[in-house]
C-alpha positions in Angstrom: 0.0 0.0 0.0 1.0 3.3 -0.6 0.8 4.6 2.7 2.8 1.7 4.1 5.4 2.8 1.6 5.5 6.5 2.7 5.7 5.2 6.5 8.5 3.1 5.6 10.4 6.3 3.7 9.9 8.7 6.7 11.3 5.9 9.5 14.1 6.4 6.9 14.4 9.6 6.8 14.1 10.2 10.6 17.7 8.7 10.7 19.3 11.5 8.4 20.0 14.6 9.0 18.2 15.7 5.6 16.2 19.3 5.4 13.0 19.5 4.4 13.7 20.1 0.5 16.4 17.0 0.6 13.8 14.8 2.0 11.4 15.4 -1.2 14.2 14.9 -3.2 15.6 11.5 -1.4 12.1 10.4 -1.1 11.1 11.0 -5.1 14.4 9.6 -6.0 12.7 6.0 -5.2 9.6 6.4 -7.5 9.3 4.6 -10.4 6.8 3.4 -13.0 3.3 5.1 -12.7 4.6 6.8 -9.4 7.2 8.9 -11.3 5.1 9.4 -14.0 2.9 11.3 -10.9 5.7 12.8 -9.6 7.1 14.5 -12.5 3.7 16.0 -13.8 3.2 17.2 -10.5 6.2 18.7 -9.8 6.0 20.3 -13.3 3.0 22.0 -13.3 4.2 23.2 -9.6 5.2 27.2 -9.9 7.9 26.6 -7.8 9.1 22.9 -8.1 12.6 23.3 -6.5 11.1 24.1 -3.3 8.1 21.8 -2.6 8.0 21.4 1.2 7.7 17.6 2.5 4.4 18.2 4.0 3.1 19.1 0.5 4.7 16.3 -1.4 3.0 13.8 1.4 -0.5 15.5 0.9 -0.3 15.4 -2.7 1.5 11.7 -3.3 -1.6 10.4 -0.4 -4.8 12.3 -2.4 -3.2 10.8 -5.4 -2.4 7.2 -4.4 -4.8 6.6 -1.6 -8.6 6.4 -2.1 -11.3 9.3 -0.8 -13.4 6.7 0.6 -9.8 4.8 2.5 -8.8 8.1 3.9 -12.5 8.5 5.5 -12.8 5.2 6.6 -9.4 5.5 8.8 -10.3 9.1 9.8 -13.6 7.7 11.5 -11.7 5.0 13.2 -8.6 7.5 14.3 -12.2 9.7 15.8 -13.8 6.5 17.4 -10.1 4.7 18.7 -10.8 2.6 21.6 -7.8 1.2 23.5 -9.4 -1.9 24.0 -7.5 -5.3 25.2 -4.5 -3.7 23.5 -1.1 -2.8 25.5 -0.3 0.6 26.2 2.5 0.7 23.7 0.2 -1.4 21.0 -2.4 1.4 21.5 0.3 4.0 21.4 1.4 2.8 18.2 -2.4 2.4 16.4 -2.9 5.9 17.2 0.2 7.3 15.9 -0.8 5.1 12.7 -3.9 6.5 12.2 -2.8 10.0 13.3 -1.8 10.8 9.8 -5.3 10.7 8.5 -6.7 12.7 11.4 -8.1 16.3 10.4 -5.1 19.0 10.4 -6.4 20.8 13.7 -5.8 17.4 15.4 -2.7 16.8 13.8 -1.2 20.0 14.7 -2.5 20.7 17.9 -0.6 18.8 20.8 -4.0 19.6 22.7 -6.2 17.9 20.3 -4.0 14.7 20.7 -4.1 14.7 24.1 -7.9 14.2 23.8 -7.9 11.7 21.6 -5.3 9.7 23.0 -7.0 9.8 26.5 -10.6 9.3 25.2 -9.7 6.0 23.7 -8.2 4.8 27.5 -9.5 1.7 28.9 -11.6 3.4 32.0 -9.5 1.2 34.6 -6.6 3.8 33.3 -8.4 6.9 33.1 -9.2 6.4 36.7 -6.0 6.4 38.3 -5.0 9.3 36.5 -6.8 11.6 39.0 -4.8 15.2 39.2 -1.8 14.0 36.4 -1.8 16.3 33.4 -0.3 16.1 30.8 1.2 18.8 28.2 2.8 16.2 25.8 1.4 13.2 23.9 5.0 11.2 25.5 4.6 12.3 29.2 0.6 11.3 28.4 2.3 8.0 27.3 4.7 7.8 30.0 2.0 8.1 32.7 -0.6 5.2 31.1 3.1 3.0 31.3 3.7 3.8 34.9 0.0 3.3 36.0 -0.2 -0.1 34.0 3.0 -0.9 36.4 1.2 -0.3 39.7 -1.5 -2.1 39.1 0.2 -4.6 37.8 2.3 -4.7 41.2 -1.0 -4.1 43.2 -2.2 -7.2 41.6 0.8 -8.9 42.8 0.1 -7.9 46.2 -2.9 -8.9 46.3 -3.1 -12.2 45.1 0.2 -12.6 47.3 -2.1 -12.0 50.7 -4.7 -14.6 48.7 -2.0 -17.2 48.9 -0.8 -16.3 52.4 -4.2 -15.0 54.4 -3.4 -13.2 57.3 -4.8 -13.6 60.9 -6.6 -16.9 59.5 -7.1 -19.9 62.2 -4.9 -21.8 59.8 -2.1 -19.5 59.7 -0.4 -17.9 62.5 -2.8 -17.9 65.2 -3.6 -21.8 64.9 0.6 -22.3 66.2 -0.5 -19.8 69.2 -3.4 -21.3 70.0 -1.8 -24.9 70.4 1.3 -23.3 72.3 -1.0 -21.2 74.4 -3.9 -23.4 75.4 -4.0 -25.2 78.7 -3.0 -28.5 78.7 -6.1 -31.1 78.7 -7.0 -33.0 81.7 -7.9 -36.1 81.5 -11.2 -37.5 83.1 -11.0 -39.4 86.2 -12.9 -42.4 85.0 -10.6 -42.3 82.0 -7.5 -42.7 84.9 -9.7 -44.8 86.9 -10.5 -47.8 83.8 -6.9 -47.5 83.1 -5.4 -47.7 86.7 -7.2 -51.1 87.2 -6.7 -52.8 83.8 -2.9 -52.1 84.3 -3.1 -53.9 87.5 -5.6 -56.8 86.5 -2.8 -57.6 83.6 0.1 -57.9 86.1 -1.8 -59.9 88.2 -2.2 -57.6 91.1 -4.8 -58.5 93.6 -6.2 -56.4 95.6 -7.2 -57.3 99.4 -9.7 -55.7 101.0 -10.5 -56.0 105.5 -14.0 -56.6 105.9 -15.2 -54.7 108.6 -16.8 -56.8 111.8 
């Protein structure tokens, strides 16, 4: 696709230390077949071709290459992006994909992305966001990744205390209970039934004085 190719170009480009008109130039430098055709009737029925800016020669080579009805279709998701099941970094990286066909007051408003990006939070997240704000689309990022971490620990926690219960009879308690209970007595006709089998077996016979 098209756009997949113009992604792949500006990862490229991010590693250079190219200016703005080198970038058109690297970038068109690659076109070929019906792509450079494009290319060089746009750039010459441009009235200044030497100069296009790369945020012109992405608008133009997108209207050209990718479908009305496309670039609707992902601005409506980009406006209804839900976070979902997804990560915070794989949610991260679906909205900066469908950033591009968001409308130009999104795009160049840090504000606007803010929004966005928040709305489509899992509500879990939003919660524990409380007082935090947030004047980048990073440190928004960096805050979802650090509150994904505490709960992740708290949920350590508290399946730990599952495994271990505290203050339960079984636990603890049952030990001090044993060590601090009084020792049972036995019954007397328990010592009583024993006292005279033990002497019936060694043949012990008592004698008793009949009084006159």
């Amino acid at each position: 696709m098209a756009n997949d190719w113009l992604n792949e170009m500006e990862k490229k480009l991010d590693l250079t230390t190219f200016t703005d008109d080198e970038c058109v130039g690297a970038t068109t430098h690659q076109l070929k077949g019906a792509t450079r055709t494009w290319w060089d009737s746009f750039s010459d029925s441009h009235e200044d071709p030497a100069n296009i800016s790369w945020e012109e020669f992405t608008k133009a080579f997108t209207e050209y290459h990718i479908p009305k009805g496309v670039m609707e279709a992902k601005a409506m998701e980009f406006h209804n992006i839900q976070m979902g099941k997804d990560k915070v970094m794989e949610y991260t990286t679906h909205f900066t994909n469908l950033l591009r066909y968001a409308p130009s007051y999104v795009v160049n408003s840090e504000k606007e992305k803010l929004y966005y990006y928040h709305k489509g939070l899992k509500p879990q997240i939003k919660l524990k966001f409380g007082g935090i704000k947030s004047s980048t689309l990073c440190a928004l990022v960096d805050h979802c990744i650090q509150i994904k971490k505490d709960c992740a620990e708290a949920g350590e926690e508290d399946r730990e205390r599952k495994r271990k219960p505290e203050g339960s009879f079984y636990g603890r308690d049952r030990k001090r209970f044993h060590r601090d209970a009084p020792p049972r007595e036995r019954s007397r006709h328990y010592r009583d039934d024993n006292l005279g089998s033990s002497r019936g077996s060694g043949g012990y016979t008592a004698k008793y004085s009949r009084l006159a």
